[in-house]
C-alpha positions, 0 to 999 in steps of 0.5 A: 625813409621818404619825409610824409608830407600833407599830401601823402596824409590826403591821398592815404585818407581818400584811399581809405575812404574808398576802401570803407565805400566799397567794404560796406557795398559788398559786405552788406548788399542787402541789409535786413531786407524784412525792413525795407517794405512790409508788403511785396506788392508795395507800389500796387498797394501804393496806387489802391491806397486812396480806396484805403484811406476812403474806407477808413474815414468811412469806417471812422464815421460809423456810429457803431464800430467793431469792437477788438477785445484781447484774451489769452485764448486769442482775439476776438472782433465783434460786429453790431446787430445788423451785420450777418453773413448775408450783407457782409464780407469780412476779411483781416490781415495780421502783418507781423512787423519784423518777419512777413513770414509770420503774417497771416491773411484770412477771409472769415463767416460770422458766428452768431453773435456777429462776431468772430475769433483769431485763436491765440495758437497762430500768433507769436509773441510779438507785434502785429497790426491787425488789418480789419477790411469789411464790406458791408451793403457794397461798402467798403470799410476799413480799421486798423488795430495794433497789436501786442501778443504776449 
């Protein structure tokens, strides 16, 4: 038998080294591709996200804001008086943090009493955060909410 030497141990180390570069290549060549971006359309949201921040700092300077409640039979968001159907457009977006298959995209009216209801039915237990977006006189006002369903 060959006497092993420094050198030998170096070059076994380099091999292996190797070996476990390329294992992890194409053993896992996508990881879990849910957590990588949480939208699909991520760098055209990345260009309008001044617009974002703008309605949310205007939505932060409100003196009235919708207020969220959360009830066993769902979500409900309520508006103040002066919003109707005639000077406002609501929409929501609920993403689900670990599975965008389980977001949920709506645009909705106003009931009566301004406001409007998220059934407990679409949602899986689970984490959301609830995109509130509103324009209102041709405003726009954004307010984002984390949501935990149980």
């Amino acid at each position: 038998m060959k006497n092993f030497s420094w050198g030998h141990g170096v070059v076994i180390a380099l091999f292996a080294f190797i070996a476990f570069i390329l294992s992890m290549l194409f053993l896992f060549p996508n990881g879990q591709k849910n957590s990588e971006m949480v939208t699909d359309n991520y760098y055209e949201e990345e260009l309008k996200y001044q617009d974002v921040i703008d309605a949310k700092k205007r939505a932060d300077n409100l003196q009235e804001k919708p207020v969220y409640s959360q009830e066993k039979s769902g979500i409900k968001i309520t508006f103040p008086k002066d919003y109707n159907n005639s000077n406002t457009t609501v929409k929501f977006v609920l993403n689900r943090t670990d599975d965008q298959n389980l977001d949920i995209k709506k645009s909705v009216q106003l009931d009566a009493a301004q406001s409007f209801f998220i059934p407990g039915q679409l949602l899986k237990v689970g984490n959301y955060t609830l995109r509130l977006m509103w324009t209102k006189d041709k405003t726009d006002y954004r307010m984002d909410y984390d949501v935990i369903w149980k």
